[in-house]
C-alpha positions as CSV (number, residue, x, y, z in Angstrom):
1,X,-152.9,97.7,26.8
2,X,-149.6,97.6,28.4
3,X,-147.4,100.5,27.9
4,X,-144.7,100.5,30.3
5,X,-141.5,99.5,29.4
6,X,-140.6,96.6,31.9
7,X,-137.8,96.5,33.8
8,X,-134.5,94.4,32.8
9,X,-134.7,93.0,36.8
10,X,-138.9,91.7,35.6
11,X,-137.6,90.4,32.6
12,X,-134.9,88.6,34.3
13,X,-137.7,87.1,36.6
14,X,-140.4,85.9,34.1
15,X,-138.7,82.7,33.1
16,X,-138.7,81.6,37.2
17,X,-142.4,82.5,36.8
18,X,-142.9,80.4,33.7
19,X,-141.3,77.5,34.9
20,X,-143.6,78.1,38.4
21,X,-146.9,78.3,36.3
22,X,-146.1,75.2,34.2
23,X,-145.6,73.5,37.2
24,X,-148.7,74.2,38.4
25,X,-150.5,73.7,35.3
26,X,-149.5,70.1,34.3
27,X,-148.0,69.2,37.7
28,X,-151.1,70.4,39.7
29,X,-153.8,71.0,36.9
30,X,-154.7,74.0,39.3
31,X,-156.4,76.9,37.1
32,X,-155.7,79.7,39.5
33,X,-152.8,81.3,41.4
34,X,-152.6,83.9,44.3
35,X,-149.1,85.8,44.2
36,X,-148.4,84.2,47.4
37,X,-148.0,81.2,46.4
38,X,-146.4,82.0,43.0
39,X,-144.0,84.2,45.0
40,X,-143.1,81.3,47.1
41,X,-142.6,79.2,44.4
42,X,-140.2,81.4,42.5
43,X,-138.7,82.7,45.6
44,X,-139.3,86.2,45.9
45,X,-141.8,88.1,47.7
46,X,-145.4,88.7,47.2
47,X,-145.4,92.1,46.4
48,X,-142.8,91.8,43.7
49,X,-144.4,89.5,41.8
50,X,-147.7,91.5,41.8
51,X,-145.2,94.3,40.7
52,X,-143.6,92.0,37.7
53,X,-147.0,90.8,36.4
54,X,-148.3,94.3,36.2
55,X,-145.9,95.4,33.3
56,X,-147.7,92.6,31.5
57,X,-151.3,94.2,32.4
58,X,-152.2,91.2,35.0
59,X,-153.4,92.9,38.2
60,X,-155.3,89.7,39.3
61,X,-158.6,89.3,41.4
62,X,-158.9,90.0,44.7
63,X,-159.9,86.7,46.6
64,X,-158.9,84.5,43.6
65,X,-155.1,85.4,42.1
66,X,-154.1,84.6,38.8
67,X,-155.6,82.7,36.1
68,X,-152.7,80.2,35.6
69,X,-153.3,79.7,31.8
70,X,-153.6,83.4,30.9
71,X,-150.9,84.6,32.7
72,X,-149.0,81.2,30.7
73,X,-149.8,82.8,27.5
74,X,-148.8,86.1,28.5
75,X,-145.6,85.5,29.7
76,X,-144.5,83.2,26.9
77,X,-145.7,86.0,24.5
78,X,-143.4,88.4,26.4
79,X,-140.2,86.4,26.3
80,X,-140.8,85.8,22.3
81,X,-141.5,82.1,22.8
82,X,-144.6,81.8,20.6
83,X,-141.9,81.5,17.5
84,X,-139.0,79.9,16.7
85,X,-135.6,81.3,17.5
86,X,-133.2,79.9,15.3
87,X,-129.5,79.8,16.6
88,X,-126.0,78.5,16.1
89,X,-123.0,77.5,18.5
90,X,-119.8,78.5,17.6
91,X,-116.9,76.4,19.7
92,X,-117.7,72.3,19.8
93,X,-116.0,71.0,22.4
94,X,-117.7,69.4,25.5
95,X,-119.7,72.2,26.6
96,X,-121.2,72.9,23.1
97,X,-121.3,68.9,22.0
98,X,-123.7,69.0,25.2
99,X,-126.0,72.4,24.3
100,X,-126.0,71.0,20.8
101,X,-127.8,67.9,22.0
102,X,-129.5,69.3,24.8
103,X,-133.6,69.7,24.1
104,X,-134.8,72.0,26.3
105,X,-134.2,74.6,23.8
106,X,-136.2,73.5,21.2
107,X,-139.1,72.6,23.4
108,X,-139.0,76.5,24.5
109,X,-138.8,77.5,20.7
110,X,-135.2,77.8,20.3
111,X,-133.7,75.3,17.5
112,X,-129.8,74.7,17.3
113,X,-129.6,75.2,13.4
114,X,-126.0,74.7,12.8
115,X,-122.5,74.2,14.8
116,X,-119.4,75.8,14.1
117,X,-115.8,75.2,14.8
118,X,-112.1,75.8,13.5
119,X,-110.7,72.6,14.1
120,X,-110.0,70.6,11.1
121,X,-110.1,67.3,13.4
122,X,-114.2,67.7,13.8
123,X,-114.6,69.3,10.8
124,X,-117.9,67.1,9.2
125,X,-118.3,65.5,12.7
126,X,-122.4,65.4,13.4
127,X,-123.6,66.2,16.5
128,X,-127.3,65.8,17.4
129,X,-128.4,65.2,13.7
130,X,-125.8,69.0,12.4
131,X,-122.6,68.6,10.6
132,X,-120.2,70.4,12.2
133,X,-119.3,73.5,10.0
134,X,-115.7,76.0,9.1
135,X,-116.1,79.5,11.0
136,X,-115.7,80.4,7.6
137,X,-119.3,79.6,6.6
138,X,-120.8,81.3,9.5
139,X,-122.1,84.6,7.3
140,X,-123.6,82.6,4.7
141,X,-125.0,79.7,7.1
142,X,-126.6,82.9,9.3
143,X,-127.8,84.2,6.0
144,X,-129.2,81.1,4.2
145,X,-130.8,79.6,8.2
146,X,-132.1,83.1,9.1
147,X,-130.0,82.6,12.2
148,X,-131.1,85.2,15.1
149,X,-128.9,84.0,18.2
150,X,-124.8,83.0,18.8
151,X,-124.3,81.5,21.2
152,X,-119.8,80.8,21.9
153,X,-118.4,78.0,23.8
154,X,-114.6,78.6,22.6
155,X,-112.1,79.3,24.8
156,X,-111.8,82.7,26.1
157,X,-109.0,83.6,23.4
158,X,-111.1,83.0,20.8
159,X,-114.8,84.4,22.0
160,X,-113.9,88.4,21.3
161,X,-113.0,87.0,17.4
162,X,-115.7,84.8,17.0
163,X,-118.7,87.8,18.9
164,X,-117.1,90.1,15.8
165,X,-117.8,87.6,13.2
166,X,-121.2,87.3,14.9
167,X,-122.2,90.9,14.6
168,X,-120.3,91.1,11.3
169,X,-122.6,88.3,9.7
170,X,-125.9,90.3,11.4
171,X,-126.3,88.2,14.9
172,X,-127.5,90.8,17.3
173,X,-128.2,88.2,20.4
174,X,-125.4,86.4,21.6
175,X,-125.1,84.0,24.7
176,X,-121.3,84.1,25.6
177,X,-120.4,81.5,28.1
178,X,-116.5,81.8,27.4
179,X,-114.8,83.1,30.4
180,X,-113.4,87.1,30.2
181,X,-115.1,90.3,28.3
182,X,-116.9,90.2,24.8
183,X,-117.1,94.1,23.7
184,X,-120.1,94.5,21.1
185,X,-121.8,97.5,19.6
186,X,-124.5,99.3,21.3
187,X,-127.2,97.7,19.1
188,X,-126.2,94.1,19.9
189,X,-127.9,92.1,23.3
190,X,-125.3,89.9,24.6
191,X,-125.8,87.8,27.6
192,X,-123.1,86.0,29.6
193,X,-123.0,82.9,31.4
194,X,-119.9,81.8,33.1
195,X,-119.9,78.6,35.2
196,X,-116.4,79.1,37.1
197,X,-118.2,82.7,39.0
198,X,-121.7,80.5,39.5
199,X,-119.6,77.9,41.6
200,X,-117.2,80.5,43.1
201,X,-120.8,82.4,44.2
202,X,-122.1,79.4,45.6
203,X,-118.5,78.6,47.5
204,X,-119.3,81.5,49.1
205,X,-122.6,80.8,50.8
206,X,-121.2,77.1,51.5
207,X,-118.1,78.5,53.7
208,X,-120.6,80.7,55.2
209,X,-123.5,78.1,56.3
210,X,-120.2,75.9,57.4
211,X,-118.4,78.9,59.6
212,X,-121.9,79.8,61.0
213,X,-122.5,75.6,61.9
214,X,-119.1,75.6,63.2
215,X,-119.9,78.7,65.6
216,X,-123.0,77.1,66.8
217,X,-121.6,74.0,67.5
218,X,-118.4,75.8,69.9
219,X,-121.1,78.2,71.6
220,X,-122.7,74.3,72.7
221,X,-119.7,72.9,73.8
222,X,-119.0,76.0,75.9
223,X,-122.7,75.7,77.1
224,X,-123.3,78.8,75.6
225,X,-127.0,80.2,75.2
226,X,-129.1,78.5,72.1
C-alpha cells in the first residue's frame, strides 16, 4: 500500500503518462511497457518515470517493464478519474463557448453542468445542449448540480469577483484561465492557465532555434569549422 504523499511535480506528470499508456494500449494493443520507452514517450527521462510510478506502488519487473493496463487503472485512480467531476464555466465568450462544447472533458469524467455569464445579451443562449445562466444563480446552481470545479473565462477585471463567488458558493477547485492574480483561501486548489505566457514561452525558444540557425549559417559562409 502506498503511503507517500506524491510530489506536486509527479502529479503534474501523470496525465503525460496517461495519455502515453492509452496510446499504447489502443494505438499499439501492447500489454507491457519498459520505462524507457514510456519515458521517451512522455519526454522525460527513464529514471524519473520509474521515480513517479513508485508513489503509486509500481516498481515494475525487471526484464519486462510495466503492465500497460494496471499501471492505466492506477493512474486514472490517482487523478480522480474513475468518477464524475461535475463543473461549471463562468465567462461565455469565445474561449468558454469553445470549453463548453469541447468533449474531451467529459470523456475523462469531467461534465460541463452549467454556464454562467453577466451579460444580459446571452442571457438564455444554449451552448452545447446548457442554457446560459445569471452569475446570480451560481450558489444555488453549485448547490442543486453538486458542482465541484470553476472554471473563469471572464476578462481579467472580472476573474478575482467571480473566484470569490466561487469559494463563497463552496467551489474549492478552480481553473482560472483569465490573465492576472486570483487570491483564494488556503483551503481552495486553484490552477491557472494563461495562453498569452504559453505563446510568449514558446517565442522564446523560436528566436532562439532562429539566432542559433542564423549563427550556423554565417560561421558557413565564413568557412568556419562545422
Amino acid at each position: 500500500m502506498r503511503n507517500r504523499p506524491i510530489p506536486e511535480a509527479t502529479v503534474a506528470r501523470l496525465p503525460i503518462y496517461l495519455r502515453s499508456l492509452l496510446e499504447l494500449a489502443e494505438g499499439r494493443g501492447e500489454m507491457t511497457v519498459s520505462s524507457e520507452d514510456l519515458a521517451r514517450m512522455a519526454g522525460v527521462n527513464a529514471a524519473k518515470v520509474r521515480k513517479d510510478l513508485s508513489y503509486l506502488g509500481s516498481y515494475g519487473t525487471r526484464g519486462v517493464g510495466y503492465d500497460v493496463e494496471y499501471l492505466l487503472y492506477q493512474i486514472t485512480r490517482e487523478l480522480g478519474l474513475t468518477q464524475d467531476w461535475p463543473a461549471a464555466i463562468i465567462g461565455i465568450g469565445n474561449l468558454g463557448r469553445a470549453l463548453a462544447s469541447y468533449k474531451g472533458f467529459t470523456e475523462r469524467g469531467f461534465r460541463i453542468k452549467a454556464l454562467f455569464d453577466v451579460d444580459d445579451a446571452v442571457m438564455g443562449d444554449e451552448v452545447a445542449g446548457l442554457k446560459i445562466q445569471h452569475l446570480d444563480e451560481l450558489k444555488t446552481v453549485v448547490n442543486d448540480e453538486e458542482i465541484t470545479i470553476g472554471m473563469i473565462t471572464t476578462p481579467p477585471a472580472a476573474a478575482q469577483e467571480v473566484a470569490d463567488r466561487l469559494v463563497d458558493a463552496g467551489v474549492r477547485s478552480i481553473l482560472n484561465f483569465a490573465p492576472g492574480v486570483v487570491n483564494v483561501p488556503p483551503d481552495v486548489n486553484i490552477r491557472k492557465v494563461d495562453l498569452s505566457i504559453e505563446l510568449q514561452i514558446l517565442a522564446f525558444y523560436q528566436q532562439r532555434t532562429q539566432a542559433i540557425a542564423a549563427a550556423r549559417e554565417a560561421n558557413r559562409r565564413l568557412g568556419g569549422p562545422r
